[in-house]
TORZALO-699690 format. One line per field, with one value per residue (C-alpha): residue in one letter; x, y, z. Coordinates in Angstrom, 1 decimal, padded with zeros to 4 digits. Layout:
residu <- [A  ...]
east <- [X  ...]
north <- [Y  ...]
up <- [Z  ...]
//
This chain:
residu <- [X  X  X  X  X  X  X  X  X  X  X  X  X  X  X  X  X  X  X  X  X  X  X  X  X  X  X  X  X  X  X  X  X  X  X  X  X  X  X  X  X  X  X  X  X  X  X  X  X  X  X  X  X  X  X  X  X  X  X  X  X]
east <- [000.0  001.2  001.9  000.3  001.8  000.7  -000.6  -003.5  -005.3  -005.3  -006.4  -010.1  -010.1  -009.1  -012.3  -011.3  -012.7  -014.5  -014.8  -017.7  -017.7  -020.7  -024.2  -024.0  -020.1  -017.6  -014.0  -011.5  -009.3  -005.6  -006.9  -008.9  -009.0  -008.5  -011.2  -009.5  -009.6  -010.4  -010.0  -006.7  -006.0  -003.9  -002.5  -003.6  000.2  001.4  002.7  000.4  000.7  000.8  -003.4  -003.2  -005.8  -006.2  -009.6  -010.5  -008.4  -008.7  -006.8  -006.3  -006.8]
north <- [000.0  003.3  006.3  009.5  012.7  014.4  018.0  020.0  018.9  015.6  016.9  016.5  019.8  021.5  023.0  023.0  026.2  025.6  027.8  027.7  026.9  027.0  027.0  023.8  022.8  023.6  023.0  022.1  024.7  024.4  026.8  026.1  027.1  025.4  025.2  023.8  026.0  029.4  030.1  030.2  030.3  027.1  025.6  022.7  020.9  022.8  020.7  020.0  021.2  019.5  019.7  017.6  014.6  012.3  012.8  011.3  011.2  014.1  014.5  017.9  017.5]
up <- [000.0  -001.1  001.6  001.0  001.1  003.9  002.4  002.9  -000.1  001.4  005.0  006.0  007.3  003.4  002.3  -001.9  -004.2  -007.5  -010.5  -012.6  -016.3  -018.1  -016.2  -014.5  -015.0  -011.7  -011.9  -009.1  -008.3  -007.2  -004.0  -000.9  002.9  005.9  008.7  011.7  013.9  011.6  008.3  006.4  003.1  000.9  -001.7  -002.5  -002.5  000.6  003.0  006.0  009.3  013.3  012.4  009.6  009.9  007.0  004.7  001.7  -001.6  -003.9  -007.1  -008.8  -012.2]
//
């Protein structure tokens, strides 16, 4: 089994942003915001902090 790389796009606590393309069409963005314990703003590949807490995979397309 393969170890994931701990980063906050991998952290159930990343909350990911969309764009919207067309009327019903949203795209994954390579930005989000962390909401443990306020809000910060991340990259999806930056390396996770001491909160980090594993969620489900994502992939950024």
């Amino acid at each position: 089994m393969e170890e994931q790389e701990k980063t906050c796009g991998t952290c159930k606590h990343f909350c990911r942003h969309y764009t919207r393309r067309g009327r019903n069409q949203y795209i994954p963005i390579g930005v989000g915001h962390c909401i443990n314990p306020r809000l910060r703003d991340k990259l999806f590949d930056t390396p996770a902090c001491q909160r980090y807490a594993k969620g489900r995979e994502a992939d950024l397309d």
